[in-house]
C-alpha positions in Angstrom: 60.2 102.6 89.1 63.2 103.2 87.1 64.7 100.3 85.4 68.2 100.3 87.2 69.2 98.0 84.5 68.9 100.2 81.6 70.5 103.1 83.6 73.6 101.0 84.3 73.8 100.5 80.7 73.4 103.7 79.6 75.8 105.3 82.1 78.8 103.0 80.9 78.0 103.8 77.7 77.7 107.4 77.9 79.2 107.9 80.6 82.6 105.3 81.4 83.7 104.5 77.6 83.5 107.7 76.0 86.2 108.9 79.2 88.4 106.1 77.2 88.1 103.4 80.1 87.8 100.0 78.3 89.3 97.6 80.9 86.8 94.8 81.2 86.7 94.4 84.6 86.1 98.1 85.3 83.2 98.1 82.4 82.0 94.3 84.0 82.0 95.5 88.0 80.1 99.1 86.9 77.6 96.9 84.7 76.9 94.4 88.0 76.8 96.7 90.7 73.6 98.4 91.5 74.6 102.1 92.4 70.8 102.8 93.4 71.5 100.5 96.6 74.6 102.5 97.3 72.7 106.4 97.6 70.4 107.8 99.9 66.7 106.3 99.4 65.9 109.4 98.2 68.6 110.1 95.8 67.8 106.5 94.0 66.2 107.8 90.9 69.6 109.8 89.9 72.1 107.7 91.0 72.9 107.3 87.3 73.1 111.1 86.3 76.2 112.0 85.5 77.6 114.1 88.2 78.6 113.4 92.1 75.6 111.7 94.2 75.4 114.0 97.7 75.6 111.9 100.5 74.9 114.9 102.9 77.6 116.8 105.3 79.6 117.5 102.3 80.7 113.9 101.4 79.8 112.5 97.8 79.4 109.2 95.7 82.0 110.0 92.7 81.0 110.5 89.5 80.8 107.1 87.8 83.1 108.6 85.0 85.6 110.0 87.7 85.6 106.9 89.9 86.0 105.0 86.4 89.3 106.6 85.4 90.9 106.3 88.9 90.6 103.0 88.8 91.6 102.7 85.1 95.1 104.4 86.3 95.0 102.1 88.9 94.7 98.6 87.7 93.8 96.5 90.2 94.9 93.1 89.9 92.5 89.9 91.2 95.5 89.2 94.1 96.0 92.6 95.2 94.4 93.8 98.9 92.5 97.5 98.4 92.4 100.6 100.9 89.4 102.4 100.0 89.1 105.6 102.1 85.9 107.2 102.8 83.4 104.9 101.1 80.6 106.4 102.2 77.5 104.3 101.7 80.2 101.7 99.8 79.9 102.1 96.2 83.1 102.7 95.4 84.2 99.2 97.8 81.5 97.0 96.2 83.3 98.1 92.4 86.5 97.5 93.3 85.6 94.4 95.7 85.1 93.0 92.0 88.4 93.5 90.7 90.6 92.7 94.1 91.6 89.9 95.8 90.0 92.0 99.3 89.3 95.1 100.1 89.3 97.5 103.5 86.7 100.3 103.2 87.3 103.1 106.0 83.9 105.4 106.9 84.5 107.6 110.2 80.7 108.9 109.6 78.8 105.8 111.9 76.1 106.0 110.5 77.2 105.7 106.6 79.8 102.6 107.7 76.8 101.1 109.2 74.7 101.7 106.1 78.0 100.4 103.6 78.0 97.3 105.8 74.6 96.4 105.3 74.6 97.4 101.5 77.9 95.4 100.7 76.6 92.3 102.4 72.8 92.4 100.5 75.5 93.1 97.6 76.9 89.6 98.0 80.5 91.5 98.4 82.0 89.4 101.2 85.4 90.4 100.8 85.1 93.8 101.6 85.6 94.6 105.4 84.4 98.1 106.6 86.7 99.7 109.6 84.4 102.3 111.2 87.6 105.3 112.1 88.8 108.4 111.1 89.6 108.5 107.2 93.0 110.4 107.8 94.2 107.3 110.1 93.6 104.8 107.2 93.4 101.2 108.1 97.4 100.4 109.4 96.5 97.4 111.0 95.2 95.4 107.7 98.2 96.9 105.6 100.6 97.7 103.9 97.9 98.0 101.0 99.0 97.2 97.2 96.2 100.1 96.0 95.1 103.1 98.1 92.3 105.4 96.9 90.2 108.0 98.3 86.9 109.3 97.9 86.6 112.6 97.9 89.3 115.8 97.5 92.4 115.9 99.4 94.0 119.5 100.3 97.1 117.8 102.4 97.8 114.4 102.4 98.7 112.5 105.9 102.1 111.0 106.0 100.2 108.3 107.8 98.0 107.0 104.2 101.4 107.4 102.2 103.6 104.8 105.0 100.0 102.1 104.1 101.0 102.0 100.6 103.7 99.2 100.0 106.1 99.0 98.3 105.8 99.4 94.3 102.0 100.0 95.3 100.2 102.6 93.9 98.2 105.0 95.6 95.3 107.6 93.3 94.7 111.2 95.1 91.8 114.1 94.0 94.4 116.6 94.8 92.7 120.5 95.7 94.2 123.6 95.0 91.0 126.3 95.4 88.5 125.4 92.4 90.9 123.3 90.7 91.3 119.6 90.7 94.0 117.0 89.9 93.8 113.3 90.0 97.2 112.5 90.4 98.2 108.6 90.3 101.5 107.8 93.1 104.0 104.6 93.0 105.8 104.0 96.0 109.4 103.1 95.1 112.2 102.6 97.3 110.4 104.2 100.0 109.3 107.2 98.4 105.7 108.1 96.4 106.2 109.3 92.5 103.4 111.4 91.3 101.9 111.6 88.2 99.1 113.7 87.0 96.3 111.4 85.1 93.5 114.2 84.8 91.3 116.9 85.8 88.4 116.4 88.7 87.4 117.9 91.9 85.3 116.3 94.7 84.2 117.7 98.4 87.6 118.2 100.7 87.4 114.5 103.3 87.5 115.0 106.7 91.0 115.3 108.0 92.4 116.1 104.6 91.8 120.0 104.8 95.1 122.5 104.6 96.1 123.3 107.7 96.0 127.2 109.0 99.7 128.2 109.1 99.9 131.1 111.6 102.7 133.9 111.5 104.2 135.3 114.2 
């Protein structure tokens, strides 16, 4: 058996700081959280390697590094409510559930939600809710959100995630366009989403956030 403990350790070492992430709750909630519970039984023994952890049917657990940085840009405050968009098996919620005040994980894959549920609760992260729904619908009901991120590429982005974000939130995207990857970090102000870029990354496309065909005539 692999000692988890050690791995955790060495993957915020080697993996986190060096990517220039240094916020303490970011370094404290990747040092607590056992990403072994949050992978397939099978894929337990790398959970710490450093690259994206297949969850099957093209979705992913983010890189640690990756995940790392978007929430670096993001800086998630103890009071502030958290959208999480396709968490998967909920690695990503029981992080962040660490740094916000609450947090809504959306999985549209049953089985996984079911899965995150159970994981998050043996976690001991009660304030994490997961919706079980299509990840392009987000969560409307529980928002507006102060932070919105997703897990996983995004080739179009629904008009419908941007309207959850409130005002002079903040919203972090794994913008697509072919091979390459963007992370791009938006504020909503006055109404409208700024973007910045933050840095390179590409992940699997999330259901519902594919291009869409545009036919000629």
């Amino acid at each position: 058996m692999p000692d988890f403990a050690q791995l955790r350790t060495t993957m915020v070492d080697t993996q986190v700081r060096p990517s220039d992430v240094t916020k303490y709750p970011i370094i404290e909630a990747m040092l607590t959280v056992p990403r072994e519970q949050f992978v397939p039984d099978a894929k337990r023994a790398g959970a710490y390697v450093g690259e994206h952890v297949d969850l099957g049917n093209g979705r992913v657990v983010l890189d640690a590094r990756v995940l790392a940085k978007m929430l670096d840009s993001l800086d998630i405050q103890k009071d502030e409510l958290v959208l999480d968009l396709g968490c998967g098996l909920g690695y990503s919620s029981a992080v962040i559930a660490r740094m916000a005040e609450a947090v809504i994980a959306v999985e549209e894959d049953e089985e996984l939600a079911k899965e995150a549920a159970a994981a998050l609760t043996a976690n001991g992260s009660d304030n994490v809710v997961v919706e079980t729904g299509a990840i392009a619908a987000g969560a409307a009901a529980h928002g507006p959100y102060d932070v919105v991120i997703l897990q996983g590429g995004v080739e179009e982005l629904p008009d419908g995630i941007l309207s959850q974000v409130k005002e002079n939130g903040r919203i972090c995207v794994i913008f697509l366009d072919g091979a390459l990857g963007t992370v791009r970090m938006g504020y909503k102000i006055d109404g409208k989403i700024t973007w910045r870029m933050v840095f390179n990354a590409t992940a699997p496309v999330l259901p519902g956030f594919e291009k869409r065909a545009e036919f000629a005539l």
